[in-house]
N, C-alpha and C positions, 0 to 999 in steps of 0.2 A: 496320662488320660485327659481327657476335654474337660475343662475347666471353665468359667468365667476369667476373663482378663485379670492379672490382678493376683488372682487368689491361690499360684501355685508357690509353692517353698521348696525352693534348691537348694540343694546342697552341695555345693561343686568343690572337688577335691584334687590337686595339683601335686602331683611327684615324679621328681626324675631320680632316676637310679643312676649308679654307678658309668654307665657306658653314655651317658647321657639321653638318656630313651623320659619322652615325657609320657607320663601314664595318667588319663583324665575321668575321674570319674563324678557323675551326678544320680544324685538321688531326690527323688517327689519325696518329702515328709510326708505329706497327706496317703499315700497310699503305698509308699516304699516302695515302688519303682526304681530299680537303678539299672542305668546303663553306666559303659564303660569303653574308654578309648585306649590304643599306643599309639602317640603319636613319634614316627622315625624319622628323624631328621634326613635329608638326602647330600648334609654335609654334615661334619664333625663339628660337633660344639668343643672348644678345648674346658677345661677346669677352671679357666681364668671366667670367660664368658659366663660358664654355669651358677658359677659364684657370683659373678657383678648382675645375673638376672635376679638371682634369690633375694640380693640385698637389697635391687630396687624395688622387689614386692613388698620387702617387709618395711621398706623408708615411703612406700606410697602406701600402704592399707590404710593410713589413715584417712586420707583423700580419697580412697575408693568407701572406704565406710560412709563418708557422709554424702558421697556420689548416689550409694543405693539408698541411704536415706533420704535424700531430698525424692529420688524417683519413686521411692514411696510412697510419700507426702503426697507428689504427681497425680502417681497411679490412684489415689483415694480419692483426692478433690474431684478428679475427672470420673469417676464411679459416683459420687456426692452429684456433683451437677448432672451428670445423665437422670441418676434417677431424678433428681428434684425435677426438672426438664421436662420427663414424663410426665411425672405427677401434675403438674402446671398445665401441661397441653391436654392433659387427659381431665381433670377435674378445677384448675387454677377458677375459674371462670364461676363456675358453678359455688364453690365451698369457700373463696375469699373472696373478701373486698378491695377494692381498690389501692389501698392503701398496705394492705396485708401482704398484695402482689410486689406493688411497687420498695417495699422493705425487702423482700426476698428477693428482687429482681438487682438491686441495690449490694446486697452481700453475694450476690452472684457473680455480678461483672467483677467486686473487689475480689474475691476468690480469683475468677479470669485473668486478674492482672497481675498475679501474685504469683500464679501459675507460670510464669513467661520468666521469671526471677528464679535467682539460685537461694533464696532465703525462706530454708527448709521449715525452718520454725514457724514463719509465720504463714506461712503455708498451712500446716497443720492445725495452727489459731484460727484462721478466718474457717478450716474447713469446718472446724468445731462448730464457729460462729454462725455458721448457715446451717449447719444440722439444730440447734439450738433453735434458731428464728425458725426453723420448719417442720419443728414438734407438734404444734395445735395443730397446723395442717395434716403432718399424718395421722396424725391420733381421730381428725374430722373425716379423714377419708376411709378410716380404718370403720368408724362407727357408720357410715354410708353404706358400704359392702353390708357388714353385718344386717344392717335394718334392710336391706335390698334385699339379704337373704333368706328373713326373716319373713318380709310381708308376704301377707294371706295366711299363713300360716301360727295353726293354734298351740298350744304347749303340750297337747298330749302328741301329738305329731315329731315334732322337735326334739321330745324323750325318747323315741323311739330309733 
């Protein structure tokens, strides 16, 4: 189903049987969608081959584990700076000051450069780090809305 980038959870599951036939299947966690494949080869894999693939899956999953963890890490920082992004182009001007910007602006490009790196942890530090520095901001932009939707309006109104 359509999702935001980012936010679907796969489940991809890999088995070959006996004749060598790869059978593939994925499931959405979020809504339990699953499809499913047979993939047939259009030559014979021997026994030898089918075995030296298995082994190299399970002598590289750990390299794919921190492969999709780092793309993790990616995927958030780059969902982090969009919105901040917005929030900045849309109210930056208005709700900070000069200096307020130029610190956010600061933990941004470091997130930016961090991003281009395969060092997933600190990836996920600095993304912290800019959510952190850009708390008061939305918490100011959050209280704008509200008073925005607010004014003229009396509290039996509001109750209602």
């Amino acid at each position: 189903p359509p999702m935001v980038a980012g936010a679907a959870k796969i489940r991809v599951t890999f088995q070959v049987d006996a004749d060598g036939l790869l059978s593939v299947s994925a499931r959405e966690m979020g809504s339990g969608i699953e499809s499913s494949i047979q993939v047939k080869p259009s030559y014979g894999l021997t026994d030898g081959e089918i075995t030296r693939m298995l082994k190299d899956s399970f002598a590289y999953a750990g390299d794919d584990k921190v492969a999709r963890v780092l793309r993790e890490h990616q995927v958030d920082a780059e969902r982090l700076l969009e919105a901040v992004q917005g929030a900045l182009d849309a109210d930056g001007e208005r709700l900070l000051d000069e200096e307020e910007r130029m610190v956010i602006n600061l933990q941004m490009d470091e997130l930016r450069e961090l991003m281009q790196g395969t060092d997933g942890y600190a990836i996920e530090q600095q993304t912290k780090r800019l959510s952190q520095v850009t708390d008061a901001f939305a918490a100011r932009r959050l209280d704008s809305t509200v008073k925005a939707a607010l004014a003229g309006r009396n509290l039996n109104e509001i109750e209602e």
